[in-house]
C-alpha positions as CSV (number, residue, x, y, z in Angstrom):
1,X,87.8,57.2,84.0
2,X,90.6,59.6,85.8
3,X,90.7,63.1,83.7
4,X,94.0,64.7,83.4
5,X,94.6,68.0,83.9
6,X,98.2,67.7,82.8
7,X,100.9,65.6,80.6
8,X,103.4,63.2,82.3
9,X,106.7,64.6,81.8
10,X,109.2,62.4,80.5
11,X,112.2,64.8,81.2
12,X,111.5,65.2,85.4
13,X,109.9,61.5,85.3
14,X,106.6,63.6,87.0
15,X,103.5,61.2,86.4
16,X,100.4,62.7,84.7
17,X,98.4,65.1,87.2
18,X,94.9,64.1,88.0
19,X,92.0,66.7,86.9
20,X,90.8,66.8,90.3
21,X,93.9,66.8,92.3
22,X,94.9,70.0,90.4
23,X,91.3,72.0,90.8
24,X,91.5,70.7,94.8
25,X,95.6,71.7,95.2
26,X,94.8,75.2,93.6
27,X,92.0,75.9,96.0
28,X,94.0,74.8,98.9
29,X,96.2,76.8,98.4
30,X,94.5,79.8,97.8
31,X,92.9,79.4,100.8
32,X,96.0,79.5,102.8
33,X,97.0,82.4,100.5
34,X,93.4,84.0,101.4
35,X,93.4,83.1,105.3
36,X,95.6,85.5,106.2
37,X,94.3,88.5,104.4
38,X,91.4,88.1,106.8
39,X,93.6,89.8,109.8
40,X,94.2,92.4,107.4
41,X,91.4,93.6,105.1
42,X,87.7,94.3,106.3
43,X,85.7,90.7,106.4
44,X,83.1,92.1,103.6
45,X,86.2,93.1,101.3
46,X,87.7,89.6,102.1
47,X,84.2,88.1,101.4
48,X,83.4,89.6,98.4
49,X,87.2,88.4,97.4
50,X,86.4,84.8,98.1
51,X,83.2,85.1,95.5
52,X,85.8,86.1,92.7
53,X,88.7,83.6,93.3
54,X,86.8,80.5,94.3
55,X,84.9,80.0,91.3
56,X,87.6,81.0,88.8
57,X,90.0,78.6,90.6
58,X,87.0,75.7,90.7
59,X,86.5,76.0,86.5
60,X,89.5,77.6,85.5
61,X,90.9,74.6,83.6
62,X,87.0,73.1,82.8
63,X,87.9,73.0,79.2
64,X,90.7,70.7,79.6
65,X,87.9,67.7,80.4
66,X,87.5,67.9,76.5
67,X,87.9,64.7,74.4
68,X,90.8,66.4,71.9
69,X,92.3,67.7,74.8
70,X,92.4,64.8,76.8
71,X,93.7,63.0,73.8
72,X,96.9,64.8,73.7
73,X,97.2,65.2,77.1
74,X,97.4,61.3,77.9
75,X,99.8,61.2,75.1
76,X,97.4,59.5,72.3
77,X,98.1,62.3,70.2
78,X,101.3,65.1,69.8
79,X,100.7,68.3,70.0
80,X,102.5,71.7,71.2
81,X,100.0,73.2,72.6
82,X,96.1,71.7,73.9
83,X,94.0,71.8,70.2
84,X,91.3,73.7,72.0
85,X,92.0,76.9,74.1
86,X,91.0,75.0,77.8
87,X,90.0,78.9,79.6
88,X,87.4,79.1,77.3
89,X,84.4,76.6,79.1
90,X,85.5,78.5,82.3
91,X,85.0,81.7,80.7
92,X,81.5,80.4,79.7
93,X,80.3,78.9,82.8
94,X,81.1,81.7,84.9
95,X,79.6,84.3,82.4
96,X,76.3,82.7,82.6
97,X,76.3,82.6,86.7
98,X,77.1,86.2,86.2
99,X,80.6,86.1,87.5
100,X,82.4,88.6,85.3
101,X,85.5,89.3,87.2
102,X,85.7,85.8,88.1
103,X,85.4,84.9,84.1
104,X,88.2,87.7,83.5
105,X,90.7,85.8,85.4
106,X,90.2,82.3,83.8
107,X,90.3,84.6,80.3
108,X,93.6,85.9,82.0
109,X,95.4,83.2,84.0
110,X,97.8,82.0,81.2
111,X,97.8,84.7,78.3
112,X,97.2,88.2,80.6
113,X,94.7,91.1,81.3
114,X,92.9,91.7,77.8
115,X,91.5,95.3,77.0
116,X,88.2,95.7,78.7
117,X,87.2,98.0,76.4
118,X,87.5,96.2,73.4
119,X,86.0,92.8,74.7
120,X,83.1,95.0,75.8
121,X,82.6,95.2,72.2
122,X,82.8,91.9,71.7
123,X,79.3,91.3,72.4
124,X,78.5,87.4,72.3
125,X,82.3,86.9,72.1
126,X,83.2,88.5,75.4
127,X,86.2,87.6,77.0
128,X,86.1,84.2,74.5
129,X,89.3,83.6,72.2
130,X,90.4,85.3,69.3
131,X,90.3,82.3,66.6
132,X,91.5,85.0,63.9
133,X,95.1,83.9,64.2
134,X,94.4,79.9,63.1
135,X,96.9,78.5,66.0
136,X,94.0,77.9,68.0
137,X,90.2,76.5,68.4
138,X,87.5,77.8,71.0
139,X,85.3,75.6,72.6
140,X,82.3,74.3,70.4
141,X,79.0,73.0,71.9
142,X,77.2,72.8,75.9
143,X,79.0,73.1,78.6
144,X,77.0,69.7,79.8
145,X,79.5,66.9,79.2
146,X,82.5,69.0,80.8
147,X,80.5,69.6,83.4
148,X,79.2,66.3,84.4
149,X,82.8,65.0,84.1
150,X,84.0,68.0,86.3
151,X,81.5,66.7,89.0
152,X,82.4,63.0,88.7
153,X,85.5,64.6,89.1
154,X,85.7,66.2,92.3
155,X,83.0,64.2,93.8
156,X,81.8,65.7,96.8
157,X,84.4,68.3,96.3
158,X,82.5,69.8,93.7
159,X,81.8,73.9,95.2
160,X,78.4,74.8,93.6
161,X,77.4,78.5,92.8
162,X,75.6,79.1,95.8
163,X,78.1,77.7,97.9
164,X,80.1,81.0,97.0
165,X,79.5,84.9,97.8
166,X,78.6,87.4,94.8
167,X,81.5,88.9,93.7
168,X,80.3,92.6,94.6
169,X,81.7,96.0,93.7
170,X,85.4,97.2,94.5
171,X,86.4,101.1,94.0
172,X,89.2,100.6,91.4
173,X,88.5,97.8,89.3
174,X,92.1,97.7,88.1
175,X,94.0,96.8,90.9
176,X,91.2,94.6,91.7
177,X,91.6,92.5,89.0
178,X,95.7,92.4,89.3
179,X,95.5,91.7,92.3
180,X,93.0,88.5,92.2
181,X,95.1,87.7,89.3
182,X,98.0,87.2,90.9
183,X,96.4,85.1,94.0
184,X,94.8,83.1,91.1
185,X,98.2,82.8,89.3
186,X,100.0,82.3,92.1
187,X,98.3,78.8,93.3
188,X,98.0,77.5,90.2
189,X,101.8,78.5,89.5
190,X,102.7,76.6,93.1
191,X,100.8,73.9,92.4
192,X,101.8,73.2,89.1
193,X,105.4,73.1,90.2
194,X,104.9,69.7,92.5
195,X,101.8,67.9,90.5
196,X,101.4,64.8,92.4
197,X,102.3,66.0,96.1
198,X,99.6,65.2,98.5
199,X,96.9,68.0,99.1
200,X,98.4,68.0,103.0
201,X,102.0,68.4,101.9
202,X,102.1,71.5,99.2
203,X,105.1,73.5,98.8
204,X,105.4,76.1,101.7
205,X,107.7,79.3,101.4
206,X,108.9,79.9,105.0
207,X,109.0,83.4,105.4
208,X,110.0,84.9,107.9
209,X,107.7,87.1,110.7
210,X,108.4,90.7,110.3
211,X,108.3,91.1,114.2
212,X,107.9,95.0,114.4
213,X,108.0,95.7,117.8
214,X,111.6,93.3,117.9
215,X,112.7,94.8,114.7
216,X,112.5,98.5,115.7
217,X,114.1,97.7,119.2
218,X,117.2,96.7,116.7
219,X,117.3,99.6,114.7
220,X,117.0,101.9,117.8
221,X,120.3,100.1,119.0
222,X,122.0,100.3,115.7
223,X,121.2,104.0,115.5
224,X,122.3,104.9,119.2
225,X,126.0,103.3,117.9
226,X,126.3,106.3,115.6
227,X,124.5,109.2,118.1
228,X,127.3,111.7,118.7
229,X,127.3,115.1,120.5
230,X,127.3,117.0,117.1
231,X,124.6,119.3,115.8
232,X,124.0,117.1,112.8
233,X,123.8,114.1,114.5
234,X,121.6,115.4,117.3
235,X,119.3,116.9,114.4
236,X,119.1,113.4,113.0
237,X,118.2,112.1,116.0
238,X,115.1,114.3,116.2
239,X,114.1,113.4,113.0
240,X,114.3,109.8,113.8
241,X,112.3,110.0,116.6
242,X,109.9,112.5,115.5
243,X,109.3,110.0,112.4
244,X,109.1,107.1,114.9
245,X,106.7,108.6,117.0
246,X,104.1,109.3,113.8
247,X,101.6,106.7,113.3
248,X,98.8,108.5,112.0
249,X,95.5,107.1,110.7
250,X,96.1,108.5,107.6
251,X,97.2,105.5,105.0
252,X,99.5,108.4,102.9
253,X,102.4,110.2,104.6
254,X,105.2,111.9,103.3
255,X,108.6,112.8,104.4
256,X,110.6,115.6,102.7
257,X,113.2,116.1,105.4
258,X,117.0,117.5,103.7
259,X,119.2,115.7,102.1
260,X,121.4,113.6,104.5
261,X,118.9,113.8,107.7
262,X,119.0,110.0,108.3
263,X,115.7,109.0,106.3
264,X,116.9,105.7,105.7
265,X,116.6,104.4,109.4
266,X,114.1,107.0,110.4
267,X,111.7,106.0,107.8
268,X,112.1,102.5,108.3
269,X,111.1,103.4,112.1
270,X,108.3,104.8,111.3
271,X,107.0,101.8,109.0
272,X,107.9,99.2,111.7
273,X,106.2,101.5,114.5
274,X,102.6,101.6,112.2
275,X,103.3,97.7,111.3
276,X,103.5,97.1,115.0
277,X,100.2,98.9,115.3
278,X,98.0,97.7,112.3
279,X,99.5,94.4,112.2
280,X,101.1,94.7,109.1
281,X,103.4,91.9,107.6
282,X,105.9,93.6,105.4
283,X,108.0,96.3,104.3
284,X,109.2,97.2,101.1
285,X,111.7,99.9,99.9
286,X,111.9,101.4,96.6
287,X,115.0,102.6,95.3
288,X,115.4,104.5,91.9
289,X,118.8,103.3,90.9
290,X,119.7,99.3,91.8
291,X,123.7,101.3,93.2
292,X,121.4,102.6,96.4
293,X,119.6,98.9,96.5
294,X,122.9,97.3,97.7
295,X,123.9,100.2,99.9
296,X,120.4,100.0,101.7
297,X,120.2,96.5,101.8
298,X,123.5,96.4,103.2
299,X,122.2,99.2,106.2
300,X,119.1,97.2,106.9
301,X,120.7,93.7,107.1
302,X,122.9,95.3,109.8
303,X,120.0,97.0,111.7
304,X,117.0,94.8,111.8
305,X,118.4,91.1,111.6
306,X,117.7,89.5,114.9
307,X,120.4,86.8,116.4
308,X,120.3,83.5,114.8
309,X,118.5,85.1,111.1
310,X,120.1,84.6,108.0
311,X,120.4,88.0,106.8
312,X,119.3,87.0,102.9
313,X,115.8,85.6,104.7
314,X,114.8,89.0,106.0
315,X,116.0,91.8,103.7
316,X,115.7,91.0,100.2
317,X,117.2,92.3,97.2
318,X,115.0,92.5,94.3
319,X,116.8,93.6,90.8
320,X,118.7,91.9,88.1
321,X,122.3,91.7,90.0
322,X,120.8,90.2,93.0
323,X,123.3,87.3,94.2
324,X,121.5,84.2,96.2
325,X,123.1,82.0,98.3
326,X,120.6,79.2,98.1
327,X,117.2,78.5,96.5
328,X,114.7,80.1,99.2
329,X,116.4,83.2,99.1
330,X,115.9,83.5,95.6
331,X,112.5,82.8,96.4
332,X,111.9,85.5,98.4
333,X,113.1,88.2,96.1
334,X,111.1,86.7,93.1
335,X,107.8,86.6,95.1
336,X,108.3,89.6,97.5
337,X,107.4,87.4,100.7
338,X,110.6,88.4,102.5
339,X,109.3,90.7,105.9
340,X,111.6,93.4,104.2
341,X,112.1,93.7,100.3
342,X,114.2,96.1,99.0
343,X,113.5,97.3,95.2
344,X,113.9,99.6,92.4
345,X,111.4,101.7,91.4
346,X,111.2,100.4,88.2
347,X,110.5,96.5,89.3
348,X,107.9,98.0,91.8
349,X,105.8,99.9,89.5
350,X,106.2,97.6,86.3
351,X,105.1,94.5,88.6
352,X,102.0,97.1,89.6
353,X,101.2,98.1,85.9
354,X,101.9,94.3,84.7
355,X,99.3,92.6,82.8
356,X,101.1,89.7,82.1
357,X,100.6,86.5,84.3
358,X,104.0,85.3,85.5
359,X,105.1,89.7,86.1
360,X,101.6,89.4,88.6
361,X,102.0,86.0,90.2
362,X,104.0,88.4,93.4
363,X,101.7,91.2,93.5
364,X,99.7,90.2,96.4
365,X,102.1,89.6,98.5
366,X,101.4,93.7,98.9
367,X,98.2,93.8,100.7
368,X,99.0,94.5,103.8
369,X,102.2,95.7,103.9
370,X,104.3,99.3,104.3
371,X,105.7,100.8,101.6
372,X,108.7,103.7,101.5
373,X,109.2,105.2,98.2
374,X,112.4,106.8,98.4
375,X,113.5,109.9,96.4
376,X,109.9,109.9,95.5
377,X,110.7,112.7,93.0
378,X,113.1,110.4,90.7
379,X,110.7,106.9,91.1
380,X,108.3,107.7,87.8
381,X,108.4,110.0,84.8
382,X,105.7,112.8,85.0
383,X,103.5,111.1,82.6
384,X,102.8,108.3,85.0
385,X,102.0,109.7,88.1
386,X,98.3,110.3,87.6
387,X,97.6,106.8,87.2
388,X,100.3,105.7,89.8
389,X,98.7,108.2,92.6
390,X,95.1,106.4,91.7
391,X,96.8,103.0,92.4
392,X,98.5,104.2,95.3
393,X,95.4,105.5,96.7
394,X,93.7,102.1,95.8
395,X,95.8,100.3,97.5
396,X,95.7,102.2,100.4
397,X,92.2,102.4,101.0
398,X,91.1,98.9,100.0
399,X,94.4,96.7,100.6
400,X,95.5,98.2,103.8
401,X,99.1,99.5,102.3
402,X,100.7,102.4,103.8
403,X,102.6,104.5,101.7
404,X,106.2,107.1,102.8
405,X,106.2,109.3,99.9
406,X,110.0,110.6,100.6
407,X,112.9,112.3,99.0
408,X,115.5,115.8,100.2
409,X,113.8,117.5,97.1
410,X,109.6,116.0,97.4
411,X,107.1,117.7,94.8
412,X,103.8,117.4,96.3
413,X,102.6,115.6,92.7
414,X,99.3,114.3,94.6
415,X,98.3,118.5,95.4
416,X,98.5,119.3,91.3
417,X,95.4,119.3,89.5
418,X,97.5,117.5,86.0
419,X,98.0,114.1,88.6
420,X,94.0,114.4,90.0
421,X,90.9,113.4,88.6
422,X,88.6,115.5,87.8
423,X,85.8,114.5,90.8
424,X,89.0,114.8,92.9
425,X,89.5,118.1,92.2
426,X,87.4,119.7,95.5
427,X,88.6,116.9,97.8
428,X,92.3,117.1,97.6
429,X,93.2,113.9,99.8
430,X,95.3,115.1,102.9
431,X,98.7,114.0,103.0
432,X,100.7,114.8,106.3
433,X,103.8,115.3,106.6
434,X,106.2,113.0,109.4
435,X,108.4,115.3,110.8
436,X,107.0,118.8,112.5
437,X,107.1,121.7,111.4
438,X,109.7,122.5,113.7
439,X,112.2,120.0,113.6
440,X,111.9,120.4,110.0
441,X,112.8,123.8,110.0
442,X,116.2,122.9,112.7
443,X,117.3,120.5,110.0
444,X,116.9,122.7,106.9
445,X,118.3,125.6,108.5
446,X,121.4,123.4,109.4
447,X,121.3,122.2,105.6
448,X,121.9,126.3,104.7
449,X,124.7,127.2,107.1
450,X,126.2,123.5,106.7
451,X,126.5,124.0,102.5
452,X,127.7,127.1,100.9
453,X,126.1,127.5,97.4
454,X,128.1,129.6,94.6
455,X,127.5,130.2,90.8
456,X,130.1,130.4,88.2
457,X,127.7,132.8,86.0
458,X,130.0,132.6,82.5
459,X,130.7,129.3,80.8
460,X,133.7,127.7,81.3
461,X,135.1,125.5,79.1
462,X,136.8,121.6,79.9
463,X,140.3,123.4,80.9
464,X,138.1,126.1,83.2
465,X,136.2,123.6,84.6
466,X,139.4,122.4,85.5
467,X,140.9,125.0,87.3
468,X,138.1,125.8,89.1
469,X,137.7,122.4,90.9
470,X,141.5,122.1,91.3
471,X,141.7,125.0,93.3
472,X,138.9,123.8,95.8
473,X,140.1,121.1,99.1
474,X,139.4,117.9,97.8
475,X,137.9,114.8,97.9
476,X,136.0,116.8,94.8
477,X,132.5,115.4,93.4
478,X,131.7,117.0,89.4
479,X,128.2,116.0,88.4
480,X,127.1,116.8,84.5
481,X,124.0,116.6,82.8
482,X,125.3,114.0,80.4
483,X,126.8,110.7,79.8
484,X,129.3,112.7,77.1
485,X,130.2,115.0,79.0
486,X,130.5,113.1,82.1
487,X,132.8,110.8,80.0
488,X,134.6,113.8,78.2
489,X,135.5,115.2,81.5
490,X,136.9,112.7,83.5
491,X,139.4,112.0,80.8
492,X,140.7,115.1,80.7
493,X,141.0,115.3,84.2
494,X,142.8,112.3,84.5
495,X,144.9,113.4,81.8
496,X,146.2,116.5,83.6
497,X,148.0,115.1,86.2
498,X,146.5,117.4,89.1
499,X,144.7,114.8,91.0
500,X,145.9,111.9,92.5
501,X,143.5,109.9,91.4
502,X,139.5,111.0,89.3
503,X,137.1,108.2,89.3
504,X,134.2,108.1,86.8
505,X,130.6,107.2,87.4
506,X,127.7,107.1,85.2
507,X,125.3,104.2,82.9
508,X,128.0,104.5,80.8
509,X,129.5,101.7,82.8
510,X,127.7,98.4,83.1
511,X,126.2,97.9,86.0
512,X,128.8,95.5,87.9
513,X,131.4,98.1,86.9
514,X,129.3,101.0,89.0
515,X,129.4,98.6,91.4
516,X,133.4,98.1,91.7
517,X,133.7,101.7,91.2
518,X,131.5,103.1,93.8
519,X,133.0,100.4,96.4
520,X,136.5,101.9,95.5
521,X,135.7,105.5,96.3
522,X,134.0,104.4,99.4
523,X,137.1,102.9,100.1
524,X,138.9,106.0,99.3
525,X,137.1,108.1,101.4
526,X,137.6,106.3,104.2
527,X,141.1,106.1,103.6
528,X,141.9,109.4,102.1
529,X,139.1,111.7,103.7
530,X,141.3,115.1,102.7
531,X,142.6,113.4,99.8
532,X,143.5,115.1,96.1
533,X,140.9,113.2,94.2
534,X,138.3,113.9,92.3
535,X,134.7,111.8,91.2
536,X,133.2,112.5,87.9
537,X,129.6,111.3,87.3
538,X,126.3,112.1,86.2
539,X,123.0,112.2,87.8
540,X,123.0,108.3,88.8
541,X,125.2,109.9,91.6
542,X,122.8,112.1,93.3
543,X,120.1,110.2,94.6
544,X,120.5,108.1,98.0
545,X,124.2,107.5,97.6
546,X,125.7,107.8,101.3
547,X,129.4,109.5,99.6
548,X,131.0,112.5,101.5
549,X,132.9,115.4,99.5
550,X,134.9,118.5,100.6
551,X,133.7,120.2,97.4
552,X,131.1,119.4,95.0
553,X,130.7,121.5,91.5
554,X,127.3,120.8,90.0
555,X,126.3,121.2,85.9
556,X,123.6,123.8,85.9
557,X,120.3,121.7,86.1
558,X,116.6,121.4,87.8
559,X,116.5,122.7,91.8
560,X,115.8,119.3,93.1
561,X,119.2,117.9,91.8
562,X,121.2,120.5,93.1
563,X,119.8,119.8,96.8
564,X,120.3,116.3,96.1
565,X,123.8,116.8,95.3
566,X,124.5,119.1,98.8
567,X,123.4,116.4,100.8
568,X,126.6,114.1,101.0
């Protein structure tokens, strides 16, 4: 008899998928999603992997070989949803050869990471389902029968215990588990998706080769265009080139060069100049607002796309107003395989704190990549950067990520005893900076000559605010602390008459509208570079936006936004 691991499907016409083909299709292609972690991670890491995802991936749908399931899933029977919870044989199986983490991700691979700490109290019911909310049944009885039909099964296909490695100890357990999660999710996602293809003709996403050493030979071209004999542009120059030229063995940099020193390209050199060293296969930047994103995007599409590359293939946008012009560029923003992905923070960091199956399935498409955190200050609230700098670290050491900590305004978060554990409190990890000491101290003495910094010490009401940016050269930027006010001024400006035109910016527009509205004082600018006009916003302004101003009047606030806001 042929055991079914899933329904025909009446709606796409797909056939009913064989038991076995599914279990072989999801270890093929985990393998191919394995193979090449082996150029990139230690062999023993790699190894010890291979014990965890193997075995999950061989049993992971065991309980579907069950005689109710099977019923309903060659259609002798209706149901919603398979009577008996199929992860749950798995979960037994591999519990008795002592596999826990491999028994966590069959617990995991369709309803999420439990709480270890509570199914650690769970004695005899560890990692087994809840049966408490009556929509579903556990397993009952030995494992036998399934097991004997799993063998008849696969055949000589069948991967015994001993066939694989123990699963071994990792340093954080955590990102361990995510991360073999989403290699587990991620083939039986694939596979799922073309039931009946034949094992040598599974779906393949073609991404492209990041192709460092080509990459940064294009961005050192596109960065000579703009060279000019200025002091600011030869000072940005240094930096590039002094960033370039790092590639230290440490796996944690940081770069807190000013405002408006040229981090985007010079940061991006130095991830493709350590990708070109360690053999890294991607680069991601992270963004804290999705207005940068397309600004970014639009720099690095112009910089590093090689002749005859569709743009969307190399740099991809990842965030909810991402346009794609066909299906595989979709598909390299959804699973971050794109040689450069460009993100917000949010996305980044949810996807890394994600329990849930389908947030995961992308995650490993990390290992072994470079990662620039921009305006590192804005990308999490306080509260989160303990457990963030663990992962970070984490990933560094065991999954061969580099990390650019970056922003005009860095706070050293990873030097404060709050974000560090307590046995990390006498071995502080070192962190170098990119750019020395005396470049550095070129660009921010530039920064204090180039900006002239003055207080207005007594409050000043709408109409004095008024006056007091009317009388300045424009184009004028006014950044408050609030939505309100943001909103408050702008129409009383406009209602003056003194400008020729004040533009508004802040979340109180939808996102498409920041959009339109950021494109039309670009425009503006370029147009009008002396002009009498005037930009309203809030902090959404500040960070990353590449907008110069004559004059800029900032609402008293912290130190690091008033440096961001000098650096247009």
């Amino acid at each position: 008899m042929e055991w079914l691991a899933r329904s025909a499907n009446p709606e796409t016409g797909d056939p009913a998928q064989p038991y076995a083909r599914h279990v072989l299709g999801v270890r093929a292609l985990l393998e191919r999603f394995v193979r090449p972690l082996s150029a990139l991670l230690p062999p023993p890491f790699v190894t010890r992997l291979r014990g965890v995802l193997f075995p999950a991936a061989e049993f992971h749908d065991l309980g579907k070989l069950d005689d109710e399931n099977q019923e309903v899933l060659r259609g002798g029977r209706k149901a919603r949803n398979l009577p008996i919870v199929h992860s749950d044989a798995g979960v037994v199986e591999l519990v008795g050869q002592g596999r826990i983490v491999g028994a966590l991700l069959i617990a995991s691979h369709h309803i999420g990471l439990p709480n270890l700490v509570r199914e650690q109290n769970r004695g005899e019911d560890f990692l087994r389902v809840d049966e408490s909310h009556g929509r579903t049944r556990r397993m009952k009885g030995p494992l036998g029968n399934l097991l004997d039909r799993h063998r008849e099964s696969l055949g000589g296909d069948v991967r015994t215990p001993d066939a694989c490695p123990p699963e071994g100890s990792v340093a954080c357990l955590s990102v361990y588990c995510r991360m073999a999660l989403s290699l587990l999710v991620d083939a039986d996602h694939t596979d799922s998706s073309c039931p009946n293809r034949p094992l040598s003709d599974l779906p393949r996403v073609h991404a492209a080769p990041l192709m460092p050493e080509r990459r940064l030979a294009a961005l050192d071209a596109y960065v000579a265009r703009f060279r000019s004999s200025s002091e600011r542009s030869e000072l940005r120059g240094a930096i590039y080139e002094a960033c370039k030229g790092q590639v230290p063995d440490e796996r944690i940099v940081a770069c807190d060069s000013p405002v408006g020193s040229g981090k985007t390209t010079a940061v991006m050199a130095h991830l493709l100049a350590v990708a070109a060293k360690r053999g890294l296969r991607r680069v991601f930047v992270v963004l804290p607002f999705t207005n940068i994103i397309r600004q970014s995007a639009e720099v690095y599409r112009k910089a590093l796309v090689l002749p005859g590359e569709n743009p969307d293939d190399i740099v991809a946008e990842v965030h909810h107003l991402a346009d794609f012009d066909d299906e595989a560029s979709r598909d390299y923003a959804v699973r971050w395989n794109a040689p450069v992905v460009v993100t917000t923070a949010v996305a980044f960091f949810e996807t890394l704190a994600a329990a849930r199956p389908s947030a995961l399935r992308r995650l490993h498409e990390l290992a072994g990549s470079a990662v620039f955190v921009d305006e590192a200050h804005a990308a999490l609230p306080a509260k989160f950067l303990p457990v963030a700098w663990r992962w970070m670290q984490a990933f560094a050491d065991e999954w061969n990520v580099h990390w650019v900590l970056a922003s005009g305004s860095l706070v050293r978060f990873w030097e404060m005893p709050e974000v560090l554990e307590p046995s990390d409190s006498g071995k502080k990890r070192r962190v170098p900076l990119l750019a020395d000491g005396t470049v550095r101290g070129r660009a921010a003495g530039y920064e204090r000559n180039r900006v002239l910094f003055k207080t207005v010490e007594e409050p000043l009401s709408v109409a004095g605010l008024l006056e007091h940016v009317a009388a300045k050269p424009g184009p004028r930027l006014v950044v408050l602390n609030t939505v309100q006010n943001a909103a408050v001024v702008a129409r009383e400006f406009r209602k003056s008459g003194r400008f020729a035109e004040v533009f508004h910016l802040s979340t109180a527009l939808t996102p498409a509208d920041r959009e339109t509205t950021f494109a039309a004082v670009k425009g503006r600018i370029e147009r009008e570079p002396d002009g009498n006009w005037v930009l309203v916003g809030t902090s959404c302004i500040e960070a990353g936006m590449d907008l110069d101003f004559a004059t800029g009047f900032r609402e008293m606030a912290s130190l690091a936004s008033l440096l961001q806001c000098s650096g247009g």
